[in-house]
LOTIKE-144761 format. One line per 8 residues: number of its first residue (from 1); their letters; for each residue x, y, z of C-alpha. Coordinates in Angstrom, 1 decimal, padded with zeros to 4 digits, m for minus. Example, Ala and Ser with C-alpha at 12.3 -4.5 7.8 and 13.67 -1.06 7.14 Angstrom:
! residues 2
1 = AS = 012.3:m004.5:007.8 ~ 013.7:m001.1:007.1
//
This chain:
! residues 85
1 = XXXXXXXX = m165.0:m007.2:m032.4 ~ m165.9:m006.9:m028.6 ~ m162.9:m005.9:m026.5 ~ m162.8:m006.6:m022.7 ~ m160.1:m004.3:m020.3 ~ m158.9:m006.6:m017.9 ~ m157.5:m004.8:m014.8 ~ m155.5:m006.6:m012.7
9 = XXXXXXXX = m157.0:m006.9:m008.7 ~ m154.3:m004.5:m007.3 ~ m153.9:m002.8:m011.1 ~ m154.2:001.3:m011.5 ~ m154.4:003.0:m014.8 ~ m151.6:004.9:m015.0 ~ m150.6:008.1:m017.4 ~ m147.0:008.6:m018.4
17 = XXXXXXXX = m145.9:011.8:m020.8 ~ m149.5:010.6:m022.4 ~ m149.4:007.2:m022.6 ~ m151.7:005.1:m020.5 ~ m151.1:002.1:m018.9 ~ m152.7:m000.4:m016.9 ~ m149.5:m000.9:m013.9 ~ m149.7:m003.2:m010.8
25 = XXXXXXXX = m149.0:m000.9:m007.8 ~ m147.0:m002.1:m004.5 ~ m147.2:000.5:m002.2 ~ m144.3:m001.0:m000.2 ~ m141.8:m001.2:m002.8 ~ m139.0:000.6:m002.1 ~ m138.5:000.5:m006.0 ~ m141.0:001.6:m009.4
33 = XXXXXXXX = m139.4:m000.6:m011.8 ~ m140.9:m000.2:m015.7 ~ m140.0:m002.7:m018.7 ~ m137.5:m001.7:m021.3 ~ m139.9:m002.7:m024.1 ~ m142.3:m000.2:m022.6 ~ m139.6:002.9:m022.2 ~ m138.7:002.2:m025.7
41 = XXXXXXXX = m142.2:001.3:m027.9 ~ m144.2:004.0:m025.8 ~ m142.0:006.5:m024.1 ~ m139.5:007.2:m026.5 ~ m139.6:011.3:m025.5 ~ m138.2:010.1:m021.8 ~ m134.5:010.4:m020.8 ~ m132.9:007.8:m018.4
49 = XXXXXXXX = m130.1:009.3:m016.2 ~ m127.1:007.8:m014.8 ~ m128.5:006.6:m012.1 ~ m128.3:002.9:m012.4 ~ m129.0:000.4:m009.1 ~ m129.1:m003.1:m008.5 ~ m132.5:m004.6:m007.6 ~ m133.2:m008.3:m006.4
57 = XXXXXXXX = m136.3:m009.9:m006.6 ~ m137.5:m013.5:m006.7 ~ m135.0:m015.8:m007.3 ~ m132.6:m013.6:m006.1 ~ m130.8:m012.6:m008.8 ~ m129.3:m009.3:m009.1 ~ m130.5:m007.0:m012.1 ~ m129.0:m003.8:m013.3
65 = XXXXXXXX = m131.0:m000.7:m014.1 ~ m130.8:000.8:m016.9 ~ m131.1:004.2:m015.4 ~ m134.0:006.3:m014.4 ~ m136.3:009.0:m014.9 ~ m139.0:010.9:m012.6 ~ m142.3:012.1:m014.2 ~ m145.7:013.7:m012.8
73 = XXXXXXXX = m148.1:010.7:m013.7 ~ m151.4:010.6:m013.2 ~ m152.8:007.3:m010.7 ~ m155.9:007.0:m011.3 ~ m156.7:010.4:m012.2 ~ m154.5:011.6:m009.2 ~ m151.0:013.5:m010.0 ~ m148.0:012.3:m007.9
81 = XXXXX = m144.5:012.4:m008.9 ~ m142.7:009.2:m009.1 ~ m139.4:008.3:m010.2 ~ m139.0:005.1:m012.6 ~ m136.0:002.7:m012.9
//
């Protein structure tokens, strides 16, 4: 079986505490949001804090986070810090 990597147009790969991910990357969002389903199936070592905020986005409904966390991830092979909610 063949497998093909599709990479979204504005997609980065993206490494958190070892697992890599293909991410889309806004670099005007005043928010780096990541699924539950992701946090929980792949990053199970990672600890949300308390710090919950509402976020809006289309359709504007309001969304509670569940927390957050901030982690040295590399961006296309490039190590920033970035914190997740």
């Amino acid at each position: 079986m063949n497998t093909i990597e599709i990479i979204p147009k504005n997609g980065v790969k993206l490494r958190i505490s070892g697992f890599l991910l293909t991410a889309l990357l806004d670099t005007g969002s005043d928010v780096s949001a990541i699924r539950k389903d992701v946090l929980e199936q792949h990053l199970t070592n990672v600890v949300l804090d308390g710090d919950s905020i509402y976020i809006k986005g289309i359709g504007h409904n309001r969304v509670k986070t569940l927390g957050s966390f901030s982690e040295n991830v590399l961006v296309n092979d490039e190590e920033v810090k970035l914190t997740f909610h």
